[in-house]
N, C-alpha and C positions, 0 to 999 in steps of 0.2 A: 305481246306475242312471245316474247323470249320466258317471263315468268311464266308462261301455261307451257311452252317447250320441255321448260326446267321441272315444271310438275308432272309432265307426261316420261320423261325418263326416269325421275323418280318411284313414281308406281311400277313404270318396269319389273325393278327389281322386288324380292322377295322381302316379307316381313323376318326382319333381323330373330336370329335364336341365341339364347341366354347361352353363352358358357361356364364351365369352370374355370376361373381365371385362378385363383386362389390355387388350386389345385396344376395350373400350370406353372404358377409363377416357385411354387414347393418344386415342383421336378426341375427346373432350371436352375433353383441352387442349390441344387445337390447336385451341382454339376461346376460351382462356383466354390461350393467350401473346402473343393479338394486345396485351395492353398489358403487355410486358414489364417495363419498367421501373417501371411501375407495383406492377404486381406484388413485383418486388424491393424496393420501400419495402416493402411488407406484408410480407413475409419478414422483411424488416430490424425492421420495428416487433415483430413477434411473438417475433423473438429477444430484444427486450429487455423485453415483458413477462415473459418468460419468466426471465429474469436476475433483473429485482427482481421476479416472486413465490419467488424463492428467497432471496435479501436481507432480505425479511421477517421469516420464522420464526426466520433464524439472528441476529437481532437483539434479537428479542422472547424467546430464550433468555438472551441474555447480558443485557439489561434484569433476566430471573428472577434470576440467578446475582450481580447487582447487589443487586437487594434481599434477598436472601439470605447476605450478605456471602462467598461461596464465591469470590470475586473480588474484587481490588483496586476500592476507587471511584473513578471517575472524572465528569464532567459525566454527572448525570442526563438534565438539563435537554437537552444537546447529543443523547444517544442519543434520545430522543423527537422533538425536530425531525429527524433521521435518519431516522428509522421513517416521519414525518409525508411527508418528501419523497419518499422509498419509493412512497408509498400514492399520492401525488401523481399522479408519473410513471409509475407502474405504467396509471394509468386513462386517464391521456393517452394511452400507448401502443393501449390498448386500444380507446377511443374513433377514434385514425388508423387503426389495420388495419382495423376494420369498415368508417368510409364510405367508405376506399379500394377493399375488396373488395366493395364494396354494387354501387360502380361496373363493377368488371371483372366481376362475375357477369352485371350487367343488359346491359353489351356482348356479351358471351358469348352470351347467351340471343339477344340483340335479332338477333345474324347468325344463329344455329341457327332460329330461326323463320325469320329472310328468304330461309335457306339451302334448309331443308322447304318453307315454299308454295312456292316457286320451282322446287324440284322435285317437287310434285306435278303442278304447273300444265302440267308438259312428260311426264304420264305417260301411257300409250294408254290407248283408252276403253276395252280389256278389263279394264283395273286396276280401272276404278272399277263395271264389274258386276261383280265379283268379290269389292268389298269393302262392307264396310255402312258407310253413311254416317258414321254415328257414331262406327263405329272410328277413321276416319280425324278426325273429329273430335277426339277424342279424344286420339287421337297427338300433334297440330297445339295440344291445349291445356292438357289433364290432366297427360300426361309430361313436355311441355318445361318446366310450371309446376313439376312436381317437381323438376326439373333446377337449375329457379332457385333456390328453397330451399335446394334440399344446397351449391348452390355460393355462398348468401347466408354462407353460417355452418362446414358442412362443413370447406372449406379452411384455413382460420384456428384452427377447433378440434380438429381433426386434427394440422397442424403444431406448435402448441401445447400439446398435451398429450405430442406427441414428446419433445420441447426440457424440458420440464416431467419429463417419467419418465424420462430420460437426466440432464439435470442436479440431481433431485434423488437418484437413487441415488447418483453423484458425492460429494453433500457428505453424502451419509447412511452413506457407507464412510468419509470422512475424518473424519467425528466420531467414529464408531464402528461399527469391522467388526462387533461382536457383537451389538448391536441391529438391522443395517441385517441380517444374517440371519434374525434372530428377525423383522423384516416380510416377507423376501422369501419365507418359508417357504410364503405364501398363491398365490404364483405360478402353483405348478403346479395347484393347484384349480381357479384362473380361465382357465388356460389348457383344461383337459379342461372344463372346462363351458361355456367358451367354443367350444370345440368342437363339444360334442353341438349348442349351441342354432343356432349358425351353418349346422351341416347342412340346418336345417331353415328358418330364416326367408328365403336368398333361392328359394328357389320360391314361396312363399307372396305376397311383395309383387308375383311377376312374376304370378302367377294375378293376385292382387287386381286388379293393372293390365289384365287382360285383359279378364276380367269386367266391370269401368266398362266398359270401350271399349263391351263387347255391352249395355250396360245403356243405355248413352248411345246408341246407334244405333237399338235398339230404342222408347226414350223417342221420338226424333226421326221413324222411321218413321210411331208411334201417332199422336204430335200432328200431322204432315202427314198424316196419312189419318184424322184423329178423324172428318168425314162419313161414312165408310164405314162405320167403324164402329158410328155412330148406324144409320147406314144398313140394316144387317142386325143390326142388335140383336148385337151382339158383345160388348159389353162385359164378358159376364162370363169368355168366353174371354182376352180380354184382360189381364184382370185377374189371372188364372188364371196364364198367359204370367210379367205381370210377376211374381209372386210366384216363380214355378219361377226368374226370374233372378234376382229379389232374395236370393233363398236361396244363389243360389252365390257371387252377392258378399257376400255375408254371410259362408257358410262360409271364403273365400278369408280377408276379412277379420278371419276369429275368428281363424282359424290364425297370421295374420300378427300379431295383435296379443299373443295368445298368447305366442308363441315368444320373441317380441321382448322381452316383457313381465319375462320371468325374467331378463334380463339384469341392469336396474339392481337386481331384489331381491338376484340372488347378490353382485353387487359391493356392497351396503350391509352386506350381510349378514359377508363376508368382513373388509371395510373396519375394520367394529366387533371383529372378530375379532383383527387383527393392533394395534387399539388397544389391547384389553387386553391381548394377547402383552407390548405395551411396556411397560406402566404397572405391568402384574405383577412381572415380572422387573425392570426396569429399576429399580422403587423397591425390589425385595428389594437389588436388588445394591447400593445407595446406602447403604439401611438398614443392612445385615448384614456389609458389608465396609468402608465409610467410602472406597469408590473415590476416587480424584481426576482418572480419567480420565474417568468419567460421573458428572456432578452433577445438579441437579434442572431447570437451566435446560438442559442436553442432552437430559433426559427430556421438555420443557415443548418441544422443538425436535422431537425425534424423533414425537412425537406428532402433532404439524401436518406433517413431510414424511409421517408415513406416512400421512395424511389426503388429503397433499399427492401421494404415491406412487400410491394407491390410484385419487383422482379420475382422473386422466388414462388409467386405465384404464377405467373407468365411464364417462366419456366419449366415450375411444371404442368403447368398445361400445356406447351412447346413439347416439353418430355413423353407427355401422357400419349400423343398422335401417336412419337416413338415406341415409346413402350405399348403401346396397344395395336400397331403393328407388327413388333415382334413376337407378342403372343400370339398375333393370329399365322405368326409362322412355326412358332413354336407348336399347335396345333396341330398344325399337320404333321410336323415333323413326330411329332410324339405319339399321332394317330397312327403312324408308319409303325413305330416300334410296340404299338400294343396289335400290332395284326396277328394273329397266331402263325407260327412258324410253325416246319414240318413235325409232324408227327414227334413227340419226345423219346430219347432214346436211352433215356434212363431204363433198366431189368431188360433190356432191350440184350440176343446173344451177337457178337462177332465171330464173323467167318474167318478164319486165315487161308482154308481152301476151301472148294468146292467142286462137286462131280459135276455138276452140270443137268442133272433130275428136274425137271420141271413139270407138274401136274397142276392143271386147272381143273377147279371141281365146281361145278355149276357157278361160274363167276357172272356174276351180272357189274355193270357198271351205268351211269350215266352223268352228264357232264352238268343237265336240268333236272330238277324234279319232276320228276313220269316222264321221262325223254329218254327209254334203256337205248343205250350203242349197242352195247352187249348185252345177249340175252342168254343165260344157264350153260356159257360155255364150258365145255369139259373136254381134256383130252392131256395125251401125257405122252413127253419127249423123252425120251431118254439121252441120259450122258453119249455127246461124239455124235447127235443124230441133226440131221438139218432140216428144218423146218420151215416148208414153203407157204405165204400166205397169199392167196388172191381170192380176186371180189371184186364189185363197183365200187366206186367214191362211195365214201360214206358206211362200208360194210363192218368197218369197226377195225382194221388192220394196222392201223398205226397206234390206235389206241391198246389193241395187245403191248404193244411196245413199249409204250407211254406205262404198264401197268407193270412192267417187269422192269424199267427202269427205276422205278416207285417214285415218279413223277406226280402218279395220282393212285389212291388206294381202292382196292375191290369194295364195292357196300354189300356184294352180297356172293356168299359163297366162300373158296377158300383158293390161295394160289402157296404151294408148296416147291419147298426149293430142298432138293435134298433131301426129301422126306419131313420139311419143316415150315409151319406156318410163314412166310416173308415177313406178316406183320410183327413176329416176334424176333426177327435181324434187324438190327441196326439197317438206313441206308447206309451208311458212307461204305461197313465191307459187303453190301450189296455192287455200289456200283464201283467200288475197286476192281470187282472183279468182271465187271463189264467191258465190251466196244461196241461202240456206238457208229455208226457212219449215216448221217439222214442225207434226205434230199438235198434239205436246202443247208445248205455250208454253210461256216463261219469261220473264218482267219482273224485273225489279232492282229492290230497294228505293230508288227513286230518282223523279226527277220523268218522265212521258211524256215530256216533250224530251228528257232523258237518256238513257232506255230508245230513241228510237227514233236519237240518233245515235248508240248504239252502233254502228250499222253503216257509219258513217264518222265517226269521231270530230273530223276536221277539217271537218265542216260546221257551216253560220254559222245562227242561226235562222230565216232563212229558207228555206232548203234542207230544213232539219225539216219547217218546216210544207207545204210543197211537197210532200213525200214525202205528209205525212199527207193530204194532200188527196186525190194521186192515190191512194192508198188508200180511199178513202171513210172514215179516221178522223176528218176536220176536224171534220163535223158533231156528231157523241159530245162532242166533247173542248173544244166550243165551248159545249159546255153545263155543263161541269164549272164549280163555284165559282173556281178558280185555273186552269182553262185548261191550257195544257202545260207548267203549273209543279204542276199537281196530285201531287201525292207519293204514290207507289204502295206498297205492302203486301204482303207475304205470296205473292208472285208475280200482284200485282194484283187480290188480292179482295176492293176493292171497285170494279170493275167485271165484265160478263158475259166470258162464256168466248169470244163471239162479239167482242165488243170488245177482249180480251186478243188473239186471232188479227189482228184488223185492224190493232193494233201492231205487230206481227211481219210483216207484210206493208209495212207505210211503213216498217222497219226494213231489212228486204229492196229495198225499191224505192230507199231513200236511197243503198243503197254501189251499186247499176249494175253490178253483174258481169258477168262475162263468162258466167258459166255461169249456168245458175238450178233449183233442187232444189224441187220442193214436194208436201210428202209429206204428202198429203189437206188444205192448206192452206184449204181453202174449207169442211171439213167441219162447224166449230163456227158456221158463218155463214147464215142464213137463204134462201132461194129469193134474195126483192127485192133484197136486201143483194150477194148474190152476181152477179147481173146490173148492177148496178149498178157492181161495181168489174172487169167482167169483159173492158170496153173498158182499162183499163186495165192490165189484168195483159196484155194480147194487144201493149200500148205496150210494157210495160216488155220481155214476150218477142223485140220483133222484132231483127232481128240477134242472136239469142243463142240456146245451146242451151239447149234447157229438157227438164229429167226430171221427169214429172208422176206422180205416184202419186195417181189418183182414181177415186170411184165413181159419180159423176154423168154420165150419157150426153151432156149438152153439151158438156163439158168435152174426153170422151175422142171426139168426131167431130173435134176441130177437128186433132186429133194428126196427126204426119207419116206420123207409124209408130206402130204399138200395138204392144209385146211381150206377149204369154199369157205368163204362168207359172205353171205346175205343177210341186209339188213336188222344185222346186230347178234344173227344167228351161223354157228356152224350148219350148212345144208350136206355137206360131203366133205369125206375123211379117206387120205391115201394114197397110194403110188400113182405117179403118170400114168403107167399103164394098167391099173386097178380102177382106177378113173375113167380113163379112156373106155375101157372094157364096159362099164355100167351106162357109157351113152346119156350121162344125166348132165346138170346145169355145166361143170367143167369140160367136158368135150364139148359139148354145141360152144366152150367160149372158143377153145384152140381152134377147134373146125372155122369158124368164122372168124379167127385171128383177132378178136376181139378180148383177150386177154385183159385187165382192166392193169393202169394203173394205180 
């Protein structure tokens, strides 16, 4: 029963695919050779542990062959402090290659993490709805963390047991050709089962790794939405969810640990096998012939390399789980940094100012192939003009936004900023010279004054509180126990959603932009509240363009221009009461106060 269980989750999973390993393990040391010479002392130390743990056993033979009298005597006494200084320096060695290598791995790692956020931080926003938070979480912590591991230990025991199974078969042929055959006879075994197992364990650790990723995204999705959850009684769906993941990280993880797991049995297994190969034979031949070419103290030596032989085989196959683990993090992690990032900004011009000119010329856009939002939009703002948008969900209104941010690029048509292609600006003095305020807020776990000089970092605290004033936040935040050192949470909850938005607006108001976006900005904010800071927001507007995404009919009379949109398309263009006057899709919305969101 339990073998057909163990064969029914094995088919489970997917028929494993060939990577470039070769090609990962190159981009990882070029991430390790930044301290070369460093490195070469660790080389250097590992070759000479490697020397005397072969000096050992060949000594502690001739010690046997000493008290055996099968050899002249000589100082007992000297051969033990010999052995003693042996053991000495063997651990010295061994103690310098580790915190050497402790150091080049944590280097290693400390630029491949600086290397990944760095380039996530420059990747388009379509990367990040496409991917689940936690994967990339994950990537950024799980992998690179395995990385550091395999190269804490990995490299050194890897090299090490080379140096080690090369120079003990060396002195295991010059003691004697005919035992050091009678070990190596175990070879070809470890090599074909080395074989079967290796086909199979790295798929296994790269599922496993995958799996987290969806385990971890999905954790982080549940705990940032546990309200909702409560909220519609979900929880046992939920629960339900986690266990259908838990089970394939579990399956990934059987297999992996599985597979892996036969490794060190057959090598203990083998190990003990070519022991007694040696001690069989090797003391018949002693006994039954009175050899002089193999004594008891070469038998007491062949014993230990072939223990000696064996281990560095065992190890690295102990290593290889490791190291074939780590590549399957390194994978991902390196699949992150070959994503393409935004748009190149190389012949690309920078703005230092800007009038605020904005013309769409038949702009289409879509988020799918044949799926237009936007369909042949055209129309044009002038500098210091406000710009109202409404429509149904889905009319294409925010994605204006998203287009002028340069979130996401036009495919079709052209958007001009000043009389000038967007796509031939740079973003960054694009969105220097933006304010942004959306719906849905984000606060920093940080204190209010830090949160709101995000949006000019070179403001003095008075400039903060200035902003927060003309916002209407002063009042809130003067109430707080610490004021605008109060340290925020969780995207600030513990304050209301209405007070998180008023953040976001003295955030917006402190950098002065040239342009100004506000996408239902007033929506989480009360009637009073919103009249209140309504002289204000008309301050911060003048001289500047402003694209308003709102549902409240105050707001959208004051607009220069209102654009309609419907389903991807502008249907109507112009004043509230140009609007009004034509009796088309915009008045039947206000008449039936059905304004959309």
């Amino acid at each position: 029963m339990m073998n057909k269980r163990v064969r029914n989750l094995s088919a489970d999973l997917k028929k494993p695919k060939v990577k470039n390993v070769h090609e990962t393990l190159r981009r990882i040391w070029q991430y390790v050779k930044a301290d070369k010479m460093m490195f070469l002392l660790v080389v250097i130390m590992v070759f000479f542990s490697a020397v005397l743990s072969l000096l050992g056993p060949y000594f502690i033979g001739v010690a046997v062959d000493v008290m055996t009298g099968t050899l002249s005597f000589f100082s007992f006494k000297l051969l033990l402090i010999l052995l003693l200084g042996i053991f000495i320096l063997q651990s010295v060695t061994i103690a310098l290659q580790n915190y050497w290598m402790i150091g080049i791995s944590q280097k290693a790692v400390f630029a491949l993490r600086r290397d990944l956020f760095g380039h996530v931080l420059h990747l388009p926003t379509s990367f990040f709805q496409q991917t689940e938070s936690g994967d990339l979480i994950s990537r950024l912590t799980n992998d690179v963390e395995n990385i550091s591991r395999t190269l804490n230990s990995a490299i050194i025991q890897v090299t090490t047991s080379i140096l080690t199974l090369v120079g003990t078969l060396a002195v295991m042929i010059w003691l004697s050709p005919l035992l050091t055959l009678l070990t190596v006879t175990i070879v070809p075994i470890m090599y074909m089962g080395m074989k079967w197992i290796t086909k199979r364990t790295n798929y296994y650790f790269k599922e496993r790794q995958k799996e987290l990723g969806n385990m971890t995204g999905f954790l982080e999705e549940t705990l940032s939405g546990h309200s909702m959850v409560k909220l519609f009684h979900q929880e046992k769906r939920v629960i339900d969810e986690y266990q259908q993941r838990n089970e394939k990280l579990r399956r990934a993880g059987y297999w992996a640990q599985v597979y892996s797991g036969f490794i060190p049995k057959l090598m203990n297994g083998l190990n003990n096998f070519a022991f007694a190969i040696i001690v069989g034979i090797g003391g018949w031949i002693v006994l039954a012939t009175n050899s002089t070419t193999i004594t008891i103290g070469i038998i007491v030596t062949f014993t230990t390399y072939a223990r000696q032989f064996t281990r560095p085989l065992n190890d690295l196959a102990n290593e290889f789980n490791m190291v074939l683990s780590a590549i399957a993090g390194a994978e991902r992690a390196f699949e992150l940094i070959d994503q393409d990032t935004e748009a190149k900004e190389e012949g690309k011009q920078a703005l230092s100012t800007i009038q605020g000119d904005i013309e769409f010329k038949d702009v289409s856009f879509s988020y799918k192939d044949n799926e237009h939002v936007l369909q042949s939009i055209s129309f044009h703002a002038k500098p210091g003009q406000m710009i109202a948008l409404v429509g149904p969900t889905g009319a294409g209104k925010t994605t204006i936004l998203s287009l002028l941010t340069r979130f996401f690029q036009e495919q079709a048509g052209e958007i001009l900023l000043d009389g000038q292609p967007m796509k031939q600006l740079t973003n960054q003095s694009i969105r220097s010279h933006l304010g942004i305020v959306l719906q849905d807020t984000y606060l920093f776990d940080t204190t209010i004054r830090e949160n709101i000089r995000y949006g000019k970092l070179s403001a003095t605290d008075q400039e903060v509180e200035d902003a927060a004033k003309l916002a209407n936040a002063a009042s809130f935040i003067e109430r707080l126990p610490n004021k605008y050192d109060t340290v925020l949470e969780g995207n600030g909850q513990g304050i209301s959603q209405g007070q998180r938005q008023l953040l976001m607006i003295a955030r917006a108001m402190l950098s002065n932009p040239s342009l100004l976006l506000l996408d239902e900005a007033t929506s989480s904010i009360d009637t009073i509240t919103e009249l209140k800071i309504t002289d204000a927001l008309e301050k911060l507007m003048q001289g500047k363009t402003s694209f308003v995404i709102a549902h409240r009919l105050n707001t959208i009379e004051k607009a220069d221009m209102i654009l309609v949109l419907k389903d991807g398309k502008i249907i109507e263009k112009g004043t509230h009461s140009i609007l009004m006057k034509e009796k088309g899709f915009y008045a039947n919305l206000i008449e039936t106060q059905t304004v959309y969101e």
